[in-house]
NUROSE-633195 format. One record per residue (C-alpha): y, z, x; residue number from 1. Coordinates in nm, 3 decimals, always signed. Example, Ala and Ser with C-alpha at 12.3 -4.5 7.8 and 13.67 -1.06 7.14 Angstrom:
<node Y="-0.450" Z="+0.780" X="+1.230" vopa="1"/>
<node Y="-0.106" Z="+0.714" X="+1.367" vopa="2"/>
***
This chain:
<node Y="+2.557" Z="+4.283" X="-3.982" vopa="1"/>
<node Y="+2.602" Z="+4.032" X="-3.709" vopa="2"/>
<node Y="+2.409" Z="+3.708" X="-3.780" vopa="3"/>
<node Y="+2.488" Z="+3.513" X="-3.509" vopa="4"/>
<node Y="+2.197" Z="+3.402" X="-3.269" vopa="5"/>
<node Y="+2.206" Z="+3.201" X="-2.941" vopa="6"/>
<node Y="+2.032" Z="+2.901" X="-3.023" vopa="7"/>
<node Y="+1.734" Z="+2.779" X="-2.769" vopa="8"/>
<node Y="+1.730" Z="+2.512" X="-2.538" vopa="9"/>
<node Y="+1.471" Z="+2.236" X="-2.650" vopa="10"/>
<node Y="+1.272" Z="+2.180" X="-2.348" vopa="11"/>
<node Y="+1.196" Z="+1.838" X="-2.439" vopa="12"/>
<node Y="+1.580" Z="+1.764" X="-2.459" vopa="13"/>
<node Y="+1.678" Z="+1.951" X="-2.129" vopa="14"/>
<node Y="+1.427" Z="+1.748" X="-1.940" vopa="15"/>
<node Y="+1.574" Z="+1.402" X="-2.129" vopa="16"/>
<node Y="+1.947" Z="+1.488" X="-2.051" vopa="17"/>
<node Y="+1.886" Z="+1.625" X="-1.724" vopa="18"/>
<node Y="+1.638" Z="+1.475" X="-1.587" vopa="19"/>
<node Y="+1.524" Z="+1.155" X="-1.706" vopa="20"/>
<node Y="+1.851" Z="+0.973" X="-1.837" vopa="21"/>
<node Y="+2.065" Z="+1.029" X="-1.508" vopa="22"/>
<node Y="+1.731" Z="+0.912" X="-1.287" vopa="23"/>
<node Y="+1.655" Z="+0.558" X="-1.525" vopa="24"/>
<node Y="+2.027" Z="+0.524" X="-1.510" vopa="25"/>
<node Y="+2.057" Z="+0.569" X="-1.093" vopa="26"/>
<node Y="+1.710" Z="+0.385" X="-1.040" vopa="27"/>
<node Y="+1.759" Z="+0.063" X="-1.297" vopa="28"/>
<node Y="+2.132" Z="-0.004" X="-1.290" vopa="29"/>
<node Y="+2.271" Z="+0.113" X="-0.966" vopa="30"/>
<node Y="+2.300" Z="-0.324" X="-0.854" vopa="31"/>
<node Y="+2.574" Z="-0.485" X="-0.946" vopa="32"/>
<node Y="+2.469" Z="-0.717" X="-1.166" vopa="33"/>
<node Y="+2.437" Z="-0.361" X="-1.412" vopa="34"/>
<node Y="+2.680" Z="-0.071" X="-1.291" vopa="35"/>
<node Y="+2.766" Z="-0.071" X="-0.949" vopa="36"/>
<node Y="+2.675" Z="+0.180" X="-0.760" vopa="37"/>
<node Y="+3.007" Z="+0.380" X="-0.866" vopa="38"/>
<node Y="+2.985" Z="+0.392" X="-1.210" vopa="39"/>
<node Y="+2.631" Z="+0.417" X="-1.254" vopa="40"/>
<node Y="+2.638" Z="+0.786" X="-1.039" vopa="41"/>
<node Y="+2.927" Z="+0.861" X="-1.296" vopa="42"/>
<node Y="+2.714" Z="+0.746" X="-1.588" vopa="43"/>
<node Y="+2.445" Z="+0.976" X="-1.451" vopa="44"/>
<node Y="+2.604" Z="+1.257" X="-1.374" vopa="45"/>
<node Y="+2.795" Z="+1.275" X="-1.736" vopa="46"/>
<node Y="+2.451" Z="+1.328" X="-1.918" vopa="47"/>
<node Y="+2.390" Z="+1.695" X="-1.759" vopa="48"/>
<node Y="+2.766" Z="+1.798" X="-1.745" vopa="49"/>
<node Y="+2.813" Z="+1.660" X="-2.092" vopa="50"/>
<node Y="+2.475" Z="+1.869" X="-2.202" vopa="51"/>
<node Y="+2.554" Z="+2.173" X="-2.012" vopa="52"/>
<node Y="+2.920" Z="+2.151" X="-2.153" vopa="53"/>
<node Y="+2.780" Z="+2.125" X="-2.520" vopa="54"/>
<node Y="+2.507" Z="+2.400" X="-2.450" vopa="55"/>
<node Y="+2.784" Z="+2.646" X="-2.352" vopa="56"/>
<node Y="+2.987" Z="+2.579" X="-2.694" vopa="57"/>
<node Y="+2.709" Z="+2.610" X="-2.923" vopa="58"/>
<node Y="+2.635" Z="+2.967" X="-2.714" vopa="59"/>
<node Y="+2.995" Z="+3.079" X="-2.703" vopa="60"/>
<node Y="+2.948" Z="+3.264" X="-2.342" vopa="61"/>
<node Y="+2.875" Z="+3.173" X="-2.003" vopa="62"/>
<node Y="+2.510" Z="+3.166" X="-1.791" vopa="63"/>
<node Y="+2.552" Z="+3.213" X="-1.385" vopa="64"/>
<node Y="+2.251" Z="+2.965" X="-1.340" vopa="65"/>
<node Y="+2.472" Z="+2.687" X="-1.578" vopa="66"/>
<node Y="+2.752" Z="+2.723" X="-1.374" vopa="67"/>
<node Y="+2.552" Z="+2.692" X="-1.038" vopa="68"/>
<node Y="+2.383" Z="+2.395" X="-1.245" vopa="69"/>
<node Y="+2.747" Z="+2.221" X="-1.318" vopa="70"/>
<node Y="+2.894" Z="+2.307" X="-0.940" vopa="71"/>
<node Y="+2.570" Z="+2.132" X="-0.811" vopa="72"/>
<node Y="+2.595" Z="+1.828" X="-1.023" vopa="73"/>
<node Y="+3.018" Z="+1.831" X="-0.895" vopa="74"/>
<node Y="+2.899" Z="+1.831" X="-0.555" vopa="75"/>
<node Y="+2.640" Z="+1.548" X="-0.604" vopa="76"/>
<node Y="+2.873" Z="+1.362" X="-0.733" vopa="77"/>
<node Y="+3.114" Z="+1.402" X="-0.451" vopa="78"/>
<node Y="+2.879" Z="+1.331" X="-0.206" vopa="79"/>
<node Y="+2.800" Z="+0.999" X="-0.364" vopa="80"/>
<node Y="+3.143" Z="+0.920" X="-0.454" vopa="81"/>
<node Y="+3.331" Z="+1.015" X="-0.133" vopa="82"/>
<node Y="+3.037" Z="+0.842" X="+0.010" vopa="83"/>
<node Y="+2.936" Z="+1.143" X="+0.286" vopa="84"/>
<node Y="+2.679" Z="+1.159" X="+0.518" vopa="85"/>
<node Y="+2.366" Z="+1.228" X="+0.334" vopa="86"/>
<node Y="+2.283" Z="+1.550" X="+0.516" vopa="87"/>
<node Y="+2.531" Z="+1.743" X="+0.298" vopa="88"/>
<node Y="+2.322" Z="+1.583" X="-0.013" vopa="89"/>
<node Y="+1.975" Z="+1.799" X="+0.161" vopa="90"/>
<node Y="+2.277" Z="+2.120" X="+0.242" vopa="91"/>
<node Y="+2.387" Z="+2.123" X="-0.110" vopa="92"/>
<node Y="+2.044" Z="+2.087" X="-0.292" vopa="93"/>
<node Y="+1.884" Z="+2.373" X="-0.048" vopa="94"/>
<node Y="+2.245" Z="+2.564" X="-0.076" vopa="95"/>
<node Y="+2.262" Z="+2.713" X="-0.465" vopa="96"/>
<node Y="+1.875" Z="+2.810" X="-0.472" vopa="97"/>
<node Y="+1.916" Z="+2.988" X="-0.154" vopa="98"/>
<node Y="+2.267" Z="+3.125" X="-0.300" vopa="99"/>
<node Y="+2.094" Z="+3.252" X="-0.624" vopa="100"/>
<node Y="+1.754" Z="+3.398" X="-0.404" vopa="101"/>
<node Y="+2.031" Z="+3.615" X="-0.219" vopa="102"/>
<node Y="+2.191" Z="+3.764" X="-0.489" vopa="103"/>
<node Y="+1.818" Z="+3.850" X="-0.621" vopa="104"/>
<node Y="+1.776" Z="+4.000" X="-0.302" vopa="105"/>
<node Y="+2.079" Z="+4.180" X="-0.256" vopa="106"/>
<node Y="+2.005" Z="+4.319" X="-0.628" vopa="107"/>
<node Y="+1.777" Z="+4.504" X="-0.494" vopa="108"/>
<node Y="+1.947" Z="+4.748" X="-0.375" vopa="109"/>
<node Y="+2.205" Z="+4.842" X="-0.647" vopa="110"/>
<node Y="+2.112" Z="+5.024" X="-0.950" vopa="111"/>
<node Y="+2.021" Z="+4.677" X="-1.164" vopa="112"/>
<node Y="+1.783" Z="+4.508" X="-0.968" vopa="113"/>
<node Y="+1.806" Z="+4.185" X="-1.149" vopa="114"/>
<node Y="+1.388" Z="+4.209" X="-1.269" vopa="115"/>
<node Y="+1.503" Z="+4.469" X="-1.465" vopa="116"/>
<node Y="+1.815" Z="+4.345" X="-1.634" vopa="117"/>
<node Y="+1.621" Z="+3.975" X="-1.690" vopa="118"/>
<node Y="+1.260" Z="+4.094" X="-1.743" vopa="119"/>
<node Y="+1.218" Z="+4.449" X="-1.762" vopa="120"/>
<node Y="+1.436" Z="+4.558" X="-2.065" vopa="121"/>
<node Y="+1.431" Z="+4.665" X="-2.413" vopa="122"/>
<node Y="+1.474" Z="+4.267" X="-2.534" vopa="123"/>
<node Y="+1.108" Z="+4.269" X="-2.394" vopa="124"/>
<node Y="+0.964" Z="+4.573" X="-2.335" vopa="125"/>
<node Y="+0.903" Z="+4.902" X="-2.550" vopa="126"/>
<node Y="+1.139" Z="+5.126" X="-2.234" vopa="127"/>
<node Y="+1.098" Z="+5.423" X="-2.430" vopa="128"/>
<node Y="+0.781" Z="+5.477" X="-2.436" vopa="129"/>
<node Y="+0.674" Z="+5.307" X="-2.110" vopa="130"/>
<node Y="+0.917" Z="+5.580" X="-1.903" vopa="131"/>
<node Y="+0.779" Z="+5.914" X="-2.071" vopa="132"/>
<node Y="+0.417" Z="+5.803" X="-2.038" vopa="133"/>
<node Y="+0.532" Z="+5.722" X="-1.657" vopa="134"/>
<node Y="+0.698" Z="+6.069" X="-1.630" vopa="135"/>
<node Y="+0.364" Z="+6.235" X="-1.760" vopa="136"/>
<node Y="+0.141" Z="+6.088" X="-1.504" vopa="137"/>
<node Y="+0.391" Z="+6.089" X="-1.190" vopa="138"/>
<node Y="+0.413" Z="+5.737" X="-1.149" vopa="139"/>
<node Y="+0.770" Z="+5.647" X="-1.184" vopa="140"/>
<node Y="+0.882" Z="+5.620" X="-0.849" vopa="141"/>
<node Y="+0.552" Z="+5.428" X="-0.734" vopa="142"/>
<node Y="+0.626" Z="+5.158" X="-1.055" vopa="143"/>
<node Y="+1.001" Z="+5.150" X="-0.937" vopa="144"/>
<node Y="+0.893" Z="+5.038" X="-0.591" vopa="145"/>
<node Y="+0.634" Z="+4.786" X="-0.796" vopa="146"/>
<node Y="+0.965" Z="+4.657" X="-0.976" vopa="147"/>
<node Y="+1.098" Z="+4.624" X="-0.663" vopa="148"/>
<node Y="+0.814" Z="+4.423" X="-0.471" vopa="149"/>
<node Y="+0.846" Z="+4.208" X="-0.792" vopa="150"/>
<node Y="+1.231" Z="+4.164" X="-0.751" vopa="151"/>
<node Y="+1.093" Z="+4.038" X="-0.388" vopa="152"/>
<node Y="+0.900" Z="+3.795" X="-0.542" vopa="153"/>
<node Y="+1.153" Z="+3.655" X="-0.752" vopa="154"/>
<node Y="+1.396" Z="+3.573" X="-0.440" vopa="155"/>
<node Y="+1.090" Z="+3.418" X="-0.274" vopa="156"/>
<node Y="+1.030" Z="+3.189" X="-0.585" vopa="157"/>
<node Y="+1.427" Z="+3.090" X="-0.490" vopa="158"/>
<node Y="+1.345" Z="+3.076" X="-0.128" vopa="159"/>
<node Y="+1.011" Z="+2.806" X="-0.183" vopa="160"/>
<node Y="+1.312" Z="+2.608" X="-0.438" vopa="161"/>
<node Y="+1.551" Z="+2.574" X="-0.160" vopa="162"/>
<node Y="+1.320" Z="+2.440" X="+0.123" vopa="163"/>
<node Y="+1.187" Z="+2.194" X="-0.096" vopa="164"/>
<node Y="+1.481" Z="+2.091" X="-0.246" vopa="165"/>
<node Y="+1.593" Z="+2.033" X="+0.175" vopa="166"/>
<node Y="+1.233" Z="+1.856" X="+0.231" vopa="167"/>
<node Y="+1.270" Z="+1.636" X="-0.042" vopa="168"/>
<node Y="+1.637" Z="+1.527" X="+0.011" vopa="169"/>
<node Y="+1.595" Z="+1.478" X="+0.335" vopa="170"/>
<node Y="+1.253" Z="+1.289" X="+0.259" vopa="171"/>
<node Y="+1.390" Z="+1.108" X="-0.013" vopa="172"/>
<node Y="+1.732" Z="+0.984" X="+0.041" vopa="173"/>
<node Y="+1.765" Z="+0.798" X="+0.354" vopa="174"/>
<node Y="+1.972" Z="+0.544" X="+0.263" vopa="175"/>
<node Y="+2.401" Z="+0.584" X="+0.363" vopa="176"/>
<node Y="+2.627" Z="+0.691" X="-0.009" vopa="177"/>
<node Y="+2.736" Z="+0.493" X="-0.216" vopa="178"/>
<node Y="+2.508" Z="+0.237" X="-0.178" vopa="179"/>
<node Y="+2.270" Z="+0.115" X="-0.455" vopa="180"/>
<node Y="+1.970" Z="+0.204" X="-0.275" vopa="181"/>
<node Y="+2.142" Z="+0.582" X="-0.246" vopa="182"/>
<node Y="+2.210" Z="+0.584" X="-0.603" vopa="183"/>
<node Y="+1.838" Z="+0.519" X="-0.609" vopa="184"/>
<node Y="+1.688" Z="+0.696" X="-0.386" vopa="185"/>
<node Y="+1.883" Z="+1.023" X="-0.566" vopa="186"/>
<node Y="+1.733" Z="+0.928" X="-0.879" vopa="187"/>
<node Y="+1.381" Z="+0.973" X="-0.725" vopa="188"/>
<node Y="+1.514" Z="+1.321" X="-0.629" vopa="189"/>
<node Y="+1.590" Z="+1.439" X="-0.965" vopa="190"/>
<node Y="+1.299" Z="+1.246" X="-1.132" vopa="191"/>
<node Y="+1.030" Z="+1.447" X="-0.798" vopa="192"/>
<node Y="+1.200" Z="+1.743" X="-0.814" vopa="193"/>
<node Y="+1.082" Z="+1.861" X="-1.150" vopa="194"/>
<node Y="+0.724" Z="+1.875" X="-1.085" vopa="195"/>
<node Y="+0.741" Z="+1.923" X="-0.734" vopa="196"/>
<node Y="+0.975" Z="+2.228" X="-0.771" vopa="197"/>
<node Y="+1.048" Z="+2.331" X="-1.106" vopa="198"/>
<node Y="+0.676" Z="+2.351" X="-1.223" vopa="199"/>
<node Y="+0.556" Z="+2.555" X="-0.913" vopa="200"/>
<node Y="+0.874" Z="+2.772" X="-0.946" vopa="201"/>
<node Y="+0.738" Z="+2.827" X="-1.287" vopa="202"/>
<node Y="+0.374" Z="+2.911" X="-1.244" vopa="203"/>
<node Y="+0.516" Z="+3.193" X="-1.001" vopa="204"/>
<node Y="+0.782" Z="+3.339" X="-1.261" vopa="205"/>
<node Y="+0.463" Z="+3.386" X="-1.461" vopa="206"/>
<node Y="+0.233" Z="+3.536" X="-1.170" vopa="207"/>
<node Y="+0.542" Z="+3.804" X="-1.186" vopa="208"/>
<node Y="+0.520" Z="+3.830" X="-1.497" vopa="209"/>
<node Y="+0.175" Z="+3.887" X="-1.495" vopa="210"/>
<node Y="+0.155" Z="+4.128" X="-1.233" vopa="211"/>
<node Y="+0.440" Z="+4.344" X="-1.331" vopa="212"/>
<node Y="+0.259" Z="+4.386" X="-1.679" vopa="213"/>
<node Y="-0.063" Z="+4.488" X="-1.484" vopa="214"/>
<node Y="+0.130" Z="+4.760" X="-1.342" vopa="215"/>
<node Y="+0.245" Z="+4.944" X="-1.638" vopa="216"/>
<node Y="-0.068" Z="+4.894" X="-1.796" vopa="217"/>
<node Y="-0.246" Z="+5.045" X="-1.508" vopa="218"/>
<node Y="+0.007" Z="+5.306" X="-1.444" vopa="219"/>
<node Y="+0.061" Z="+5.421" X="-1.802" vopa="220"/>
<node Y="-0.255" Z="+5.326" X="-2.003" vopa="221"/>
<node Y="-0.095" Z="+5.139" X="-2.291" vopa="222"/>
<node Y="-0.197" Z="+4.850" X="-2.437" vopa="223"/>
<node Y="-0.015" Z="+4.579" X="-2.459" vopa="224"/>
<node Y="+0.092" Z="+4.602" X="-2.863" vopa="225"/>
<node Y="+0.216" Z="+4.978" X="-2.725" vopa="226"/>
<node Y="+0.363" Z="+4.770" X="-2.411" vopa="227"/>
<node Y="+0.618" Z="+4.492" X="-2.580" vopa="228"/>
<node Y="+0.861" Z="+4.506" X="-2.839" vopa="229"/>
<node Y="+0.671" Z="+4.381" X="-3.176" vopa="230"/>
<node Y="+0.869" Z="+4.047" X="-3.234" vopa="231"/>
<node Y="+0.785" Z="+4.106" X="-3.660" vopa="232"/>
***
């Protein structure tokens, strides 16, 4: 028997490593009586890569939204480094939600849209008996159009991420790269973006969540111990 187990994230630790080091760091010692504005974005940038690198070992396989997470903290650090025009810093930060919201989209039309392989699978749900007692009262095509206006949904929680990611940066960070007050002015960005973006982006996930749940219930009568996988 195979013992092995992913470990979970501590939220309290993602939010510290990714969030609140790297912005202290760009906000406090980007001057250079600390840092410099050079080797404080380096400093900052090392606590996510070096968190997302370890998260990935202890794992042992690879998550799309990690790598999309590690390519955007690359390109931040680019921007800053190579000291571009700021408007690829509001590109790049609208760019890989609206990259991920696409491929939700697009999943729509395959065979695996990706509500079902993420949310609505046998991890989660008791499949079994959710698609005979569809079967016996006609519903499944109407619930596989539901699943699909809840794959919708999804993309739009990606779509609402990008243009406030854009709004922000471009709201935000004003000042020219690799400059101290860039450095931070980017820190703001990571410290706003969590409540501004992430929390919304959450309360939506579980408004899908929600409503897709209402629909089998409706459309199959089960409650929800029948509904979920027993997790005893």
């Amino acid at each position: 028997m195979n013992t092995t187990t992913a470990k979970k994230s501590n939220p309290i630790s993602e939010i510290l490593f990714n969030v609140l080091i790297p912005s202290l760091i760009l906000m406090k010692f980007s001057g250079e009586e600390h840092l410099g504005t050079v080797m404080a974005l380096v400093v900052a940038l090392m606590f996510p890569v070096i968190y997302g690198g370890m998260d990935l070992i202890r794992n042992k396989k690879f998550n799309l939204i990690s790598i999309l997470g590690f390519v955007s903290v690359l390109l931040t650090g680019g921007i800053g480094l190579f000291e571009l025009d700021t408007k690829w810093l509001a590109l790049k930060e609208a760019l890989i939600p609206g990259l991920i919201g696409l491929a939700v989209l697009g999943s729509t039309f395959t065979r695996y849209p990706f509500m079902q392989k993420m949310i609505f699978n046998g991890s989660i749900f008791n499949l079994p008996l959710i698609k005979e007692r569809l079967e016996e009262n006609n519903k499944t095509q109407t619930f596989e159009r539901s699943l699909s206006m809840s794959n919708y949904f999804f993309a739009g929680t990606f779509a609402f991420s990008s243009a406030m990611n854009y709004f922000l940066a471009t709201w935000i960070v004003t000042s020219p790269s690799g400059t101290a007050a860039f450095n931070e002015e980017l820190g703001k960005l990571t410290l706003y973006s969590y409540p501004a973006i992430a929390i919304p982006s959450m309360l939506m996930m579980m408004a899908i969540f929600y409503y897709l749940w209402r629909q089998i219930r409706q459309m199959t009568s089960l409650d929800a111990e029948e509904i979920f996988i027993s997790t005893k």
